[in-house]
N, C-alpha and C positions, 0 to 999 in steps of 0.2 A: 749495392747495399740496400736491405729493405728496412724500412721503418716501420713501428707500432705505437698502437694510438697512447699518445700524449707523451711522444719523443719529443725533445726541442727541435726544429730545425730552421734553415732559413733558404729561402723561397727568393728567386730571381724572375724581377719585373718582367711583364711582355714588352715595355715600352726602354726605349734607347735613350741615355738621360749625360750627367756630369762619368764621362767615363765609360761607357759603354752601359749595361745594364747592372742593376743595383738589387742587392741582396735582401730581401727581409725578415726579420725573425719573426716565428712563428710555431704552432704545436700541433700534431696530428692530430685528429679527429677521426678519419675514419681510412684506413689503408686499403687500396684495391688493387692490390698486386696482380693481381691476373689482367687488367685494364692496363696496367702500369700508369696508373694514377693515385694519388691522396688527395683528400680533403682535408684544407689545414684551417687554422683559425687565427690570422693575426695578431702581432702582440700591439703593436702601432697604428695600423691601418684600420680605420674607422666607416664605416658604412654612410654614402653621403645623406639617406635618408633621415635616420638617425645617427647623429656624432656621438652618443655615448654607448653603441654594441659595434662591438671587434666585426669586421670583415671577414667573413669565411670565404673560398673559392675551392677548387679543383683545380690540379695542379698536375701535369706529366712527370713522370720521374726523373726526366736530362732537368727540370731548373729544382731540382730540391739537393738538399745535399747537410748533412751534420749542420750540429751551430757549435760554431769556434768557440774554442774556452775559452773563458775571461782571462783580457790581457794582463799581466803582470808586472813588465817591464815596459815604464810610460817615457822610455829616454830613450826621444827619438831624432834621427841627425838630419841634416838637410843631403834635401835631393831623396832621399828614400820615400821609396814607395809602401806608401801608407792604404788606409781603408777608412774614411770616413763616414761618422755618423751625421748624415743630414735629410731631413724632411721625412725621416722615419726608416730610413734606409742607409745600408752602408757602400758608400761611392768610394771608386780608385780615383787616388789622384797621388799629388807628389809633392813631398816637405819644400816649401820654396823661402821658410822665414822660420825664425825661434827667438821669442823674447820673452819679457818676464811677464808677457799677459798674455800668451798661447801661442798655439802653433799655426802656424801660416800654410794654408792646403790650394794648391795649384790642380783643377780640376783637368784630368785629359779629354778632350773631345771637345770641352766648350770654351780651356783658359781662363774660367770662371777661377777668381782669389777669394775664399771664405777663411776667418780665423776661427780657430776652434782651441777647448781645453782638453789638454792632453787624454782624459778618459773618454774624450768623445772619438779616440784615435786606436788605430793596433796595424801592425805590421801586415802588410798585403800578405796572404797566401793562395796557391789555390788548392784545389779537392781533386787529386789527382790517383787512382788508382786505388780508392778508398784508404787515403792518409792527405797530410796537409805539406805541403811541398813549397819553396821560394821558386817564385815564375823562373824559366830557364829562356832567355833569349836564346832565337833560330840560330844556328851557327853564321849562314852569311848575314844576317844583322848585326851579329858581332864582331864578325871579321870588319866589316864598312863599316858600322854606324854604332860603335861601342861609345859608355859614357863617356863624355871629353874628346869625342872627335868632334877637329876642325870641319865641318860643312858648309856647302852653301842652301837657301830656302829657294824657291821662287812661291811669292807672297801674290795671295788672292787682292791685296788690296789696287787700287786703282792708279795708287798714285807709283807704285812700283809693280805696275803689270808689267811683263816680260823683263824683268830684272832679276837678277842673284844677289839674294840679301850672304853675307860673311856671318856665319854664327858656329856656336858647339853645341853638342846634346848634352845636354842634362840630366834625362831620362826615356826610356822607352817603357810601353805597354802596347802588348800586343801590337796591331799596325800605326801607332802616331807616338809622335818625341817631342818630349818637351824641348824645346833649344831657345840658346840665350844668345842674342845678337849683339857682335863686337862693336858694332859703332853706333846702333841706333839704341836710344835711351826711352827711358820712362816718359808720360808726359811732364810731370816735374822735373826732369832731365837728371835726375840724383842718381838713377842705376841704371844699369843695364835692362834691354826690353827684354821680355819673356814671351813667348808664342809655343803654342799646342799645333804641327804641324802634321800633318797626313803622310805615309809613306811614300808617295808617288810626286810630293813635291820638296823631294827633300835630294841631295847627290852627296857626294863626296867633294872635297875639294879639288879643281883641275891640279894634273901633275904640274912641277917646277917644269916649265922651260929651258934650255939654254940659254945663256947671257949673249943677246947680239946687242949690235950700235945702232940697228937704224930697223925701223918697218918697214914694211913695203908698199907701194901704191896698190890699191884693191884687196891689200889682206884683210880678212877679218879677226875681229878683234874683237875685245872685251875693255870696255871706257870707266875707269871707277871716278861717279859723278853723284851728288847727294848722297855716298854711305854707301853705295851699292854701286853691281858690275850691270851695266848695259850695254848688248849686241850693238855695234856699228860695222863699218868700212872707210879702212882709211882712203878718204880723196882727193887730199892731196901732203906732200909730205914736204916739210918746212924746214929751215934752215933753224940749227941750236937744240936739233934734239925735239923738235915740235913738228904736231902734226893737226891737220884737219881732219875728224870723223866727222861721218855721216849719219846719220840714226833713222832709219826707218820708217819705225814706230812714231818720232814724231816730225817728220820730211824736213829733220834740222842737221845744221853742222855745227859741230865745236871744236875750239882748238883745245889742245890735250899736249899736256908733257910728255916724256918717254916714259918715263915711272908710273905713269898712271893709265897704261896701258897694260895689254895682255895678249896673248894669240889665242883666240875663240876656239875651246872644243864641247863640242856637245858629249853627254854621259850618254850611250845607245846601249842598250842589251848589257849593262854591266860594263862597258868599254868606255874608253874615250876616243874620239874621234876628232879629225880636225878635217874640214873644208878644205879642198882644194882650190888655187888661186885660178886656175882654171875654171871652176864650176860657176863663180862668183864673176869671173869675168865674161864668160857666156849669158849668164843672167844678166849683168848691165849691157851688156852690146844690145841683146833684146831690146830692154827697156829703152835703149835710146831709140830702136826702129818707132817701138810704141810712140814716143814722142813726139816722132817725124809724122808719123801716121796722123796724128792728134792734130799737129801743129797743121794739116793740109786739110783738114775737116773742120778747123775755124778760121782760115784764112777761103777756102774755097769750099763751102757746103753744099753751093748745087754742082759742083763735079764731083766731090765723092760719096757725099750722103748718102748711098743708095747700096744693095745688096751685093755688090759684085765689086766692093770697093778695094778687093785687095788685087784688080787687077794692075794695078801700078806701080807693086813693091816688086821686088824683083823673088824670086824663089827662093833663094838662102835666107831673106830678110824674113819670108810668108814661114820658113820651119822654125826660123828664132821665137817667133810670136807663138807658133804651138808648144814649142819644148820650155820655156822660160820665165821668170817671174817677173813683176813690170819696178823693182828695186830701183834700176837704176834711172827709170823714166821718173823718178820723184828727186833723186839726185838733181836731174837736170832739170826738171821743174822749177827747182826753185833758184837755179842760176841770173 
């Protein structure tokens, strides 16, 4: 579609902000279609020189595109994907609140909560084949991760690194989902938390299991502890339905009910996958050689200290330590 000078339109930023890039309005100046460029003039954006003349620039043809009609209909529901008006530009985000003193806008990319009134709002569309269209989520984004699926996160923060937070989506745009987490709360603790999560740290919920009586020594599992599912290995298994895990991550054990367990699968390539009790038990045999090995290098350091210290494990012990992870030598570490 080509424009002529002092067409309205609106101009998307170079810089990545509340939502990916932000729309601004704007009027032709000067078209250079054979360039595939315009010169536009801001309606909003001010020259930092001077704050009282409009911003002109040059512009490519992929970030220009129509300016939306004025909204009409300012009843808007939650969880819809809105377009807000903020800091001269209009940001995608998503309905997260509605009271009688405005609407509550959940910004994607940054989680940022701004309230706004209703005319500072209009229904997200986008400019798709020169007309205005409602976003179409990808099909396998639909299929997996439609609004209201149960999900699990794994969360950037520190205090739940390697852990799966229990949440549902709320909304998608493009690659990140807004999701609301089942058990962890606000800081006020009054509602449910809200997080803007990335596509790559987001799954599905593991399938249901079979109903068994009892775990197994060395399986791995899933421990729901603080809100959330953390990786361990059961090490040892207790009379009444109770077990000892072992956690890794923090070289601890804890005792766990049956209920509050799970059989560990990882999500690979679209799948799910579960560890063999084999692979898991390879890796601690290793780690206990590591231990042995450890344990002979501080109780005797001028016999083994030296480069050629691995002539005193025997050969199947020497392949456990190339093929294997040192897991279960923290196991026993802290026995």
């Amino acid at each position: 579609m080509e424009f002529k000078a002092g067409d309205e339109v609106e101009v998307s930023s170079k810089d990545v902000g509340y939502g990916g890039q932000a729309w601004y309005e704007a009027k032709v100046v000067r078209p250079m279609t054979r360039l595939g460029r315009y010169t536009v003039v801001y309606d909003n954006i001010f020259k930092e020189a001077d704050a009282s003349k409009t911003l002109r620039d040059t512009v490519e043809t992929a970030h220009i595109r129509p300016r939306r009609p004025p909204e009409t209909d300012w009843a808007f529901s939650l969880h819809q994907l809105v377009d807000a008006l903020y800091n001269g530009g209009w940001w995608v985000g998503v309905v997260s609140g509605i009271s009688s003193t405005g609407v509550t806008v959940t910004f994607l990319a940054t989680g940022d909560i701004v309230e706004f009134l209703s005319p500072q709002l209009r229904a997200h569309l986008d400019w798709v084949n020169g007309e205005w269209v409602v976003p179409i989520m990808p099909d396998m984004v639909r299929t997996l991760f439609g609004m209201g699926t149960l999900v699990e996160v794994c969360s950037n923060d520190e205090v739940f690194h390697g852990a799966w937070i229990p949440a549902r989506i709320i909304q998608f745009f493009k690659s990140k989902f807004l999701v609301e987490y089942r058990d962890l709360t606000s800081e006020d603790g009054t509602e449910p938390l809200r997080e803007v999560v990335d596509y790559p740290f987001i799954r599905p919920s593991p399938p249901e299991t079979a109903v068994f009586e009892r775990f197994k020594n060395l399986e791995e599992v899933d421990a729901y502890y603080n809100d959330v599912w953390w990786i361990g290995v059961i090490s040892k298994v207790l009379e009444g339905s109770r077990y000892i895990v072992y956690f890794r991550t923090w070289k601890q054990e804890i005792e766990f009910a049956h209920k509050d367990l799970r059989l560990h699968h990882d999500w690979i390539s679209g799948k799910w996958v579960q560890a063999s009790r084999l692979s898991i038990g390879l890796m601690l045999f290793h780690a206990s050689c590591l231990n042995y090995f450890t344990y002979l290098l501080e109780t005797h350091p001028s016999k083994y200290a030296h480069s050629n210290s691995f002539h005193f494990i025997p050969c199947g012990f020497q392949i456990m330590f190339l093929l294997y992870g040192p897991a279960f030598f923290d196991l026993l570490a802290i026995r």
